[in-house]
TORKOL-4160 file (C-alpha; in steps of 0.2 Angstrom, whole numbers, padded with zeros to 4 digits, m for minus):
178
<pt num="1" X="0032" Y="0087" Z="0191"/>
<pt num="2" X="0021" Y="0084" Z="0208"/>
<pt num="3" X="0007" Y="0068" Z="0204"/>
<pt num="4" X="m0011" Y="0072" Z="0209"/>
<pt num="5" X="m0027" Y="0062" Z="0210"/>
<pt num="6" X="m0040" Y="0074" Z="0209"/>
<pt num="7" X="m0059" Y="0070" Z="0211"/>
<pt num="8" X="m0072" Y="0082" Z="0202"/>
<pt num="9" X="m0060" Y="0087" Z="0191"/>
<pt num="10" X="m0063" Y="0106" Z="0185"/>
<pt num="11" X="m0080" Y="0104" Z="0192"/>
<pt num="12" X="m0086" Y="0092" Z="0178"/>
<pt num="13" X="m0088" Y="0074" Z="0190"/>
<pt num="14" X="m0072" Y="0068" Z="0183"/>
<pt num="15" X="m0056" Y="0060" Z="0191"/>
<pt num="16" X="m0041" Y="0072" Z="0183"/>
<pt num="17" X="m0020" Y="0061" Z="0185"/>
<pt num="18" X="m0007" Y="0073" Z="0189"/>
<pt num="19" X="0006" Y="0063" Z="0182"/>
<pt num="20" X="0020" Y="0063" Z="0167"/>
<pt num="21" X="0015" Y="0044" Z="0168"/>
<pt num="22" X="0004" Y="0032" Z="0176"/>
<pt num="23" X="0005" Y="0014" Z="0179"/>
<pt num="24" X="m0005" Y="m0003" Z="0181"/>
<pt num="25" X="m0002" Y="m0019" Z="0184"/>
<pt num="26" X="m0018" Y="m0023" Z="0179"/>
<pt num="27" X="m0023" Y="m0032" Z="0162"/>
<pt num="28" X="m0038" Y="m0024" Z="0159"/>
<pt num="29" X="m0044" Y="m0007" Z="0156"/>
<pt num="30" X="m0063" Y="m0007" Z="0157"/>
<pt num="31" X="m0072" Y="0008" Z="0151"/>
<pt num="32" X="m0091" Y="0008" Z="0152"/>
<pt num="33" X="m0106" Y="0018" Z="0150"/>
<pt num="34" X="m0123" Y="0009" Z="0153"/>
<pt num="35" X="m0133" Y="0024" Z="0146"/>
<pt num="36" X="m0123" Y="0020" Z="0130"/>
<pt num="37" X="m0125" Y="0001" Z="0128"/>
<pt num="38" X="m0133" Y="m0007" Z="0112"/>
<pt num="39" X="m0132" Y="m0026" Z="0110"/>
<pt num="40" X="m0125" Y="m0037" Z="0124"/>
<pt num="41" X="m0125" Y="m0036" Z="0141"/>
<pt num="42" X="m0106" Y="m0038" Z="0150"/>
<pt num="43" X="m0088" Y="m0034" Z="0150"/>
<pt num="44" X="m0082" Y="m0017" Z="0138"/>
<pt num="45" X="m0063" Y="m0024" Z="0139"/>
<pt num="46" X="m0057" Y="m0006" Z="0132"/>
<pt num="47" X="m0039" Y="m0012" Z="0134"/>
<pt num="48" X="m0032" Y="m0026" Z="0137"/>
<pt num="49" X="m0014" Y="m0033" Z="0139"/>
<pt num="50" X="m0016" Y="m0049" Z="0128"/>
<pt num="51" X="m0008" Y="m0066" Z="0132"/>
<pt num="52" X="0005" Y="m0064" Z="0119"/>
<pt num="53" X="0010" Y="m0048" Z="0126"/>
<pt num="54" X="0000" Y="m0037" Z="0115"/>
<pt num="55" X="m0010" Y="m0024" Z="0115"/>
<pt num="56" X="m0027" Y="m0027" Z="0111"/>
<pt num="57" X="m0040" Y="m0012" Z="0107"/>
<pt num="58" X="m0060" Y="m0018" Z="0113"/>
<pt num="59" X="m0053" Y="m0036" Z="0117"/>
<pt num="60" X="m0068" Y="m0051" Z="0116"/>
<pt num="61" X="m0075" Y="m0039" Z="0104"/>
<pt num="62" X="m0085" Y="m0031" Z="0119"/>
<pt num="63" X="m0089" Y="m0014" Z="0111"/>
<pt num="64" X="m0104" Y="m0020" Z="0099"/>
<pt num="65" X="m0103" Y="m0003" Z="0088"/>
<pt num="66" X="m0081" Y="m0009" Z="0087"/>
<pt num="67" X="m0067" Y="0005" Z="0085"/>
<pt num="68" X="m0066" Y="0022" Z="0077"/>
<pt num="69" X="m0050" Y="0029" Z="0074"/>
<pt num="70" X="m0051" Y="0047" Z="0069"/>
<pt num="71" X="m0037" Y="0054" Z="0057"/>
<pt num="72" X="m0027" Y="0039" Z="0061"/>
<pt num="73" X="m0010" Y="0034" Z="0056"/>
<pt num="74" X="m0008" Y="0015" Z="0055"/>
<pt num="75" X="0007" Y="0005" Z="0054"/>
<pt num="76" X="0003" Y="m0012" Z="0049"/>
<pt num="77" X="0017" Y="m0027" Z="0056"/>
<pt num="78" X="0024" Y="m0030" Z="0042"/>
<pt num="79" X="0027" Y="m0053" Z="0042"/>
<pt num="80" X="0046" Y="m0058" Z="0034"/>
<pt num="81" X="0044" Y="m0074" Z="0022"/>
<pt num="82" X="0057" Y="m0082" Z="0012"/>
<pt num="83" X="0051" Y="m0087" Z="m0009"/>
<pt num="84" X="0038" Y="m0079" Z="m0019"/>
<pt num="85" X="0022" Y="m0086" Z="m0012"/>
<pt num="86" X="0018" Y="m0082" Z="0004"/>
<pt num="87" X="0014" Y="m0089" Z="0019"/>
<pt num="88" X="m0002" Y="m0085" Z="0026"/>
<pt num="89" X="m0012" Y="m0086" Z="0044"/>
<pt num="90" X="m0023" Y="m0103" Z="0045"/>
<pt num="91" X="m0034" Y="m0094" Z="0056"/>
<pt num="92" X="m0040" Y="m0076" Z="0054"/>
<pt num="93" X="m0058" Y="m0067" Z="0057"/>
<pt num="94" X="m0066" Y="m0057" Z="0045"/>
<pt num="95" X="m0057" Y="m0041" Z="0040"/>
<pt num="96" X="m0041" Y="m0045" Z="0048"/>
<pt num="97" X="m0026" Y="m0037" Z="0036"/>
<pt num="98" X="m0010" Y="m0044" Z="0035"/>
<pt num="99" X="0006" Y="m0040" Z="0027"/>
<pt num="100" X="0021" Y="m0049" Z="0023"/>
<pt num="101" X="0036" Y="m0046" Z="0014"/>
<pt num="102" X="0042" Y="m0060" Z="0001"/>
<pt num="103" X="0060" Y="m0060" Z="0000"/>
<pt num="104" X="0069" Y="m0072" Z="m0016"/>
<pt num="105" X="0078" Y="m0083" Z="m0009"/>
<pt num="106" X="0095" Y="m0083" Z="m0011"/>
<pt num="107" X="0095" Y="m0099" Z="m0025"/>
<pt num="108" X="0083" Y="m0089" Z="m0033"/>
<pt num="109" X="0094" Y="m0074" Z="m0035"/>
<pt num="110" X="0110" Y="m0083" Z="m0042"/>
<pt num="111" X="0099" Y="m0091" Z="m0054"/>
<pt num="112" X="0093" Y="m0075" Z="m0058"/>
<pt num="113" X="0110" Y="m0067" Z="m0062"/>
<pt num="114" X="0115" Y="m0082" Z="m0069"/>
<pt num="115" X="0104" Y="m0080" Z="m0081"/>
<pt num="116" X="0107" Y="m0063" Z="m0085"/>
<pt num="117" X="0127" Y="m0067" Z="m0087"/>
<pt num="118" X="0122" Y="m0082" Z="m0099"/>
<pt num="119" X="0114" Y="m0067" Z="m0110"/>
<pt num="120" X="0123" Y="m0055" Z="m0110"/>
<pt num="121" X="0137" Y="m0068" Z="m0115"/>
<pt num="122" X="0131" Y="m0078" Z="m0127"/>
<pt num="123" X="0124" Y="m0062" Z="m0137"/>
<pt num="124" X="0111" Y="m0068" Z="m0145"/>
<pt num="125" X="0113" Y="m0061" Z="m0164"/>
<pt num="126" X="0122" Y="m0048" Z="m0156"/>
<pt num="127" X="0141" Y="m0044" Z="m0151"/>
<pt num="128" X="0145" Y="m0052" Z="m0134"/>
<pt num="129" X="0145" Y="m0040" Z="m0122"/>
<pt num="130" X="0163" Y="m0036" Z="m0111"/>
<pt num="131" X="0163" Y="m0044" Z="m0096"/>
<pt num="132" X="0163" Y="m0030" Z="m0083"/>
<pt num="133" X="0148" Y="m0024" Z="m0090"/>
<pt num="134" X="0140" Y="m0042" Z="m0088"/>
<pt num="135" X="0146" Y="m0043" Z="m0070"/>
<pt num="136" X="0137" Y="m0028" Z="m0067"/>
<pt num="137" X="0121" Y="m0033" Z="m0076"/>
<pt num="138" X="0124" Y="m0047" Z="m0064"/>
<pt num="139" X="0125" Y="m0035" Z="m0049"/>
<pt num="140" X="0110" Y="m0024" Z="m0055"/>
<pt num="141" X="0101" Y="m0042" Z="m0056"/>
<pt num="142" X="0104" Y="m0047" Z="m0036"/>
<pt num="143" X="0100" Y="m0029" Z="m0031"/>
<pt num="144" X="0084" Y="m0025" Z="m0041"/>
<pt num="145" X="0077" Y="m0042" Z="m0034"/>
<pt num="146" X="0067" Y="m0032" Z="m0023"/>
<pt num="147" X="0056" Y="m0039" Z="m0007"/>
<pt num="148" X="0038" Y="m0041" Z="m0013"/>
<pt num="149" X="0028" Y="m0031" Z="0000"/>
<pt num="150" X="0009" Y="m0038" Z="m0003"/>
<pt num="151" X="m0006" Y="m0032" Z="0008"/>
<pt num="152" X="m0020" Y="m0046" Z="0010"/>
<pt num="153" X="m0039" Y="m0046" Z="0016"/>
<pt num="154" X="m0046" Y="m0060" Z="0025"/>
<pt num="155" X="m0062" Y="m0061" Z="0016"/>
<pt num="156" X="m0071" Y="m0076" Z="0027"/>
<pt num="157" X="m0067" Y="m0095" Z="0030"/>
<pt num="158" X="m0068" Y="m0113" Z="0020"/>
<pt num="159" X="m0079" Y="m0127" Z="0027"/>
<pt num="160" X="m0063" Y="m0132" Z="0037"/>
<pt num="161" X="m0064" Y="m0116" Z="0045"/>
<pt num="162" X="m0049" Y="m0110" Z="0036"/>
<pt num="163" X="m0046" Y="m0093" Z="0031"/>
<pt num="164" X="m0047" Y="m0086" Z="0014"/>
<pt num="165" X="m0037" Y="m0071" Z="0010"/>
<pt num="166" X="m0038" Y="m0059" Z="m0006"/>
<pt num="167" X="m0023" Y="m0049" Z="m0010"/>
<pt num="168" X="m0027" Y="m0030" Z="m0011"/>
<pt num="169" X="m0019" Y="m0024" Z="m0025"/>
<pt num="170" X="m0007" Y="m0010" Z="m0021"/>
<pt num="171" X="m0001" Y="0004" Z="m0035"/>
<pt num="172" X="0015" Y="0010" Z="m0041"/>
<pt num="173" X="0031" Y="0013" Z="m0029"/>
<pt num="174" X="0034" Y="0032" Z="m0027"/>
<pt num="175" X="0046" Y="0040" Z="m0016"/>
<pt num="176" X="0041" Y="0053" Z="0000"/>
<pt num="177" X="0040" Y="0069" Z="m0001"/>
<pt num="178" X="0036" Y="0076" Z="0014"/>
């Protein structure tokens, strides 16, 4: 495909790109409409290449009225953690969501199985059960140990300045369909 710049594009004052892509080196891309301010004069970072080389959507919070994402679809980062409890950002703003994925650790899961093979062996008023089927009890054990996929809200700060999360409580598991 041939690239174009082409000013007064269709006639309607704007600046149409040719192109099947187009590249910057820049950092920022600055969108700005005066007739539409509200609030604070200055910078409207629309995009901008972050310092942790991120992607950042109205960086510096520079668009007073924020971001709306019409008919969206969101996929979160998802943060690995090893144990049950997680491990959760010190700093945070307001609003922020984060996810994390809690995997057992691995002591955790042969203690786990362990117990299951101790139960299944020692019958408990029962007969004693053989032991292939305990070894599997023991498999099915380790591989129903799911990760724990939470979703948590940063709800504000402590007087350190800390953030305070509240977990979001998520329903059942249910498999796709579409």
């Amino acid at each position: 495909m041939a690239t174009d710049m082409v000013l007064d594009y269709e006639g309607e004052e704007w600046i149409g790109l040719e192109a099947t892509r187009v590249k910057t080196t820049a950092s920022d891309f600055i969108m700005d409409c005066p007739t539409r301010h509200e609030g604070k004069p200055g910078l409207r970072r629309a995009l901008v290449h972050d310092q942790s080389d991120g992607l950042t959507i109205n960086y510096g919070n520079d668009y007073p009225g924020g971001v709306t994402l019409n008919d969206a679809q969101v996929q979160l980062k998802v943060h690995l953690h090893i144990g049950r409890v997680p491990a959760l950002p010190r700093h945070a703003v307001v609003g922020e969501l984060y996810a994390v994925n809690c995997m057992p650790m691995e002591a955790e899961l042969r203690e786990s199985a362990l117990t299951s093979i101790a139960q299944a062996m020692s019958g408990e008023g029962r007969a004693k059960t053989p032991l292939n089927r305990v070894l599997a009890m023991a498999r099915d054990t380790i591989a129903s140990s799911q990760p724990d996929i939470s979703l948590w809200l940063c709800i504000g700060t402590d007087s350190l300045g800390l953030a305070r999360w509240q977990r979001i409580a998520l329903t059942d598991v249910v498999v796709g369909t579409l």
